[in-house]
Wavefront OBJ file of the C-alpha trace (Angstrom):
o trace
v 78.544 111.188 59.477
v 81.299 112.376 61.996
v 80.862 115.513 64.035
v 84.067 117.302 65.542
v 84.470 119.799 68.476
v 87.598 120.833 70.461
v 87.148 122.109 73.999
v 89.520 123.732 76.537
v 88.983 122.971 80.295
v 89.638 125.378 82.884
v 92.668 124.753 84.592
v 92.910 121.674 87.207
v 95.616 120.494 89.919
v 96.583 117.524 90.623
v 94.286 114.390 91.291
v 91.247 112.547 89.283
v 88.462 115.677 88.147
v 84.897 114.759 87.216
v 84.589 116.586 83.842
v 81.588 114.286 82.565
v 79.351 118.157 82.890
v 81.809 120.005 81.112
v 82.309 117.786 78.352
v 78.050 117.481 78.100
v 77.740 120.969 78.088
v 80.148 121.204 74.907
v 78.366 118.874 72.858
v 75.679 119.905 70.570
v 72.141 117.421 70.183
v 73.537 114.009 70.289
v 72.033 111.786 67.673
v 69.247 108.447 68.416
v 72.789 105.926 68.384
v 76.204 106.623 67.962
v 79.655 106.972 69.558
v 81.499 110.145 71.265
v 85.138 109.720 70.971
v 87.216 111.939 74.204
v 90.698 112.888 73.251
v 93.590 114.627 75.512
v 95.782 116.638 73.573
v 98.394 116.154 76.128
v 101.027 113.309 77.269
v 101.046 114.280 81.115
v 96.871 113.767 81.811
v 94.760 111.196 80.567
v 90.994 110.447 80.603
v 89.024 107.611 82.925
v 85.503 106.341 83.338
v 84.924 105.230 86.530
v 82.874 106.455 89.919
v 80.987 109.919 89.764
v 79.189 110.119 93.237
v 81.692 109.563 95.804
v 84.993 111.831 95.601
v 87.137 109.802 97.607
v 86.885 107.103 95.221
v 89.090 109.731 93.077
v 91.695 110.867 96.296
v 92.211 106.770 96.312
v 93.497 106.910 92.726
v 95.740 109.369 93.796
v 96.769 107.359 96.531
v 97.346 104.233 94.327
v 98.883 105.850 91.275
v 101.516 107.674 93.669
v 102.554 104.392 95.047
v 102.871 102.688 91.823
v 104.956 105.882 89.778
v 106.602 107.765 92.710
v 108.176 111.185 92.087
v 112.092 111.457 92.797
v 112.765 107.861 91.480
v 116.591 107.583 91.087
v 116.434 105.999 88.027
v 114.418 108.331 86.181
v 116.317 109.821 82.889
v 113.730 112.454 82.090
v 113.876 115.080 85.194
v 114.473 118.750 83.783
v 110.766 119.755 83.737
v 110.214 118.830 87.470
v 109.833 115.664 90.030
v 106.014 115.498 88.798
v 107.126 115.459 84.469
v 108.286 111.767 84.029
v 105.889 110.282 86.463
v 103.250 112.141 84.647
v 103.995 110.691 81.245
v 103.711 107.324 82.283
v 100.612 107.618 84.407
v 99.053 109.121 81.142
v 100.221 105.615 79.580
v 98.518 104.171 82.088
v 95.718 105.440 81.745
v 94.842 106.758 78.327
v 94.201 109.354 76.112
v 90.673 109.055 75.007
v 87.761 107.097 75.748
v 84.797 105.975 73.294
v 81.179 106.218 74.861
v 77.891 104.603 73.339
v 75.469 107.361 72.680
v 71.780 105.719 72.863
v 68.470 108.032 72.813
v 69.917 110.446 72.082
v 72.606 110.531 74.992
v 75.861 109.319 76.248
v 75.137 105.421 77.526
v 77.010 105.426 81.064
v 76.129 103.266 83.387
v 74.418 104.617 86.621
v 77.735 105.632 88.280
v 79.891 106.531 85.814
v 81.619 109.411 85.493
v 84.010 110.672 82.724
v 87.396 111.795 84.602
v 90.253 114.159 83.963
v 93.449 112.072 85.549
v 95.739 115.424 85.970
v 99.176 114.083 86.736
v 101.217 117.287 86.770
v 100.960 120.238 89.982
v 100.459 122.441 87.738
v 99.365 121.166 84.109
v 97.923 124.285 83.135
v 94.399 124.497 80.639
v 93.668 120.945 78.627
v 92.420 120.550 75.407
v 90.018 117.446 74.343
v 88.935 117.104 71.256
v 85.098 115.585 70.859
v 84.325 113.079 67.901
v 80.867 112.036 67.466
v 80.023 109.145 64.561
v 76.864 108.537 63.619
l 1 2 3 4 5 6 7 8 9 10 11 12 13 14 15 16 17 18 19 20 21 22 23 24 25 26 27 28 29 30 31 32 33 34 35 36 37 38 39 40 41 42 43 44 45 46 47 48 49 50 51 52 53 54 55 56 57 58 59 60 61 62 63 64 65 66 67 68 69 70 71 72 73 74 75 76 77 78 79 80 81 82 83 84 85 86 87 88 89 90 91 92 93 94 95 96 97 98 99 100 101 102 103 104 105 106 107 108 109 110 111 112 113 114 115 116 117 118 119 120 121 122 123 124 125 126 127 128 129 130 131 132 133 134 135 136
């Protein structure tokens, strides 16, 4: 049996968002064993799993990720939408748009300090849809 929701998160700004309470909120009574599929409808965010207790684990992805796609690259093709657009797109590569979590009694299996993540790459990205898949 699959079970489908789509969600809309309020809007973010830049940087790495713990979302891992919005998403749990949206989902309705998770079954004994399963999976919950996270997709972002978008190519200029992407999803994570990683640390959920100490936020500057997150402003360190920012760091890193800046460093490793700068904005205002010469060489960049893509640059009507802004300095942020094309370095956006291919941190969202990066990273990924969706992320499959065991469910187990009943709730998502993380381990003790994992966190689900929005990885907004744009200033200003505006409201982001994910759509939630559960099989059972």
């Amino acid at each position: 049996m699959v079970q489908q929701k789509e969600i809309r998160l309020k809007e973010y700004g830049r940087g790495f968002h713990l979302i891992t309470n919005d998403v749990l909120a949206a989902l309705p009574d998770l079954p004994q064993t399963g999976l919950l599929n996270i997709f972002i409808q978008h190519s200029s965010a992407g999803l994570s799993l990683n640390e959920n207790a100490d936020y500057t684990v997150r402003d360190d992805f920012e760091t890193v990720f800046n460093k490793l796609v700068p904005e205002n690259d010469a060489d960049y093709k893509h640059t009507l939408e802004g300095a942020d657009d094309i370095p956006a797109h291919i941190k969202s590569s990066l990273v990924g748009a969706s992320l499959t979590i065991p469910i187990t009694n009943g709730r998502l299996n993380l381990g003790t300090w994992q966190g689900i993540y929005l990885c907004e790459f744009r200033n200003y990205g505006g409201v982001r849809k994910l759509v939630l898949t559960i099989y059972y």
